[in-house]
N, C-alpha and C positions, 0 to 999 in steps of 0.2 A: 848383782855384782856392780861396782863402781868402777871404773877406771882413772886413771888421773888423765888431762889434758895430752901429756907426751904418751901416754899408754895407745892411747886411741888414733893419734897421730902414727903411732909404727906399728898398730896392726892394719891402718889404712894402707900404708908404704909396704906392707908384705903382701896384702892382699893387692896391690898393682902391679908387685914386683911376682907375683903368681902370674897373672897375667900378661907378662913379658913387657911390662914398663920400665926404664930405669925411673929409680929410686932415688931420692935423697939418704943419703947415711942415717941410719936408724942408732938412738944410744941405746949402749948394752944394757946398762942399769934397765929401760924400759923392756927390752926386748926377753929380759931373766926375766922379771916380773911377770909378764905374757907368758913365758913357758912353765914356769910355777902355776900359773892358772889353767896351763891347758888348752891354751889360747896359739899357740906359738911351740914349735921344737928346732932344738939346733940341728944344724945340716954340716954337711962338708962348704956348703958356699954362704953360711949364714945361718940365717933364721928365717925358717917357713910359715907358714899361718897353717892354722890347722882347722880341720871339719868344724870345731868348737867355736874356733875364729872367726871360720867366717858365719858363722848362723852369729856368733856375739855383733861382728859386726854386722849384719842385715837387722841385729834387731836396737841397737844403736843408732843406723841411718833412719830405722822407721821412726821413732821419737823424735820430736820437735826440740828445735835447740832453744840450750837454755837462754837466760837474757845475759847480758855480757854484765858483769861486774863491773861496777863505778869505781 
């Protein structure tokens, strides 16, 4: 599964925002995309990360990042 740049950014920001961190504003367009995937469900206060979410993100942070684009 790929993610786009802003995808991985607001499952980051929900997986802090689990964790009782405030958050930067996550966009919806991203955060739909995530729950379509299974990755992400909407709540009464938002959008939660879900069990999917976070193993995508553990297995996202283990992979080396890429090189940055010129």
């Amino acid at each position: 599964m790929t993610l786009s740049a802003g995808q991985v950014t607001a499952l980051r920001n929900l997986s802090l925002k689990k964790a009782g961190k405030t958050v930067d504003w996550i966009k919806i367009a991203d955060a739909r995309a995530l729950t379509d995937l299974g990755l992400a469900e909407r709540s009464q206060e938002g959008w939660d990360i879900t069990p999917e979410g976070e193993a995508a993100l553990a297995t996202l942070d283990a992979q080396p990042e890429p090189p940055a684009e010129p």
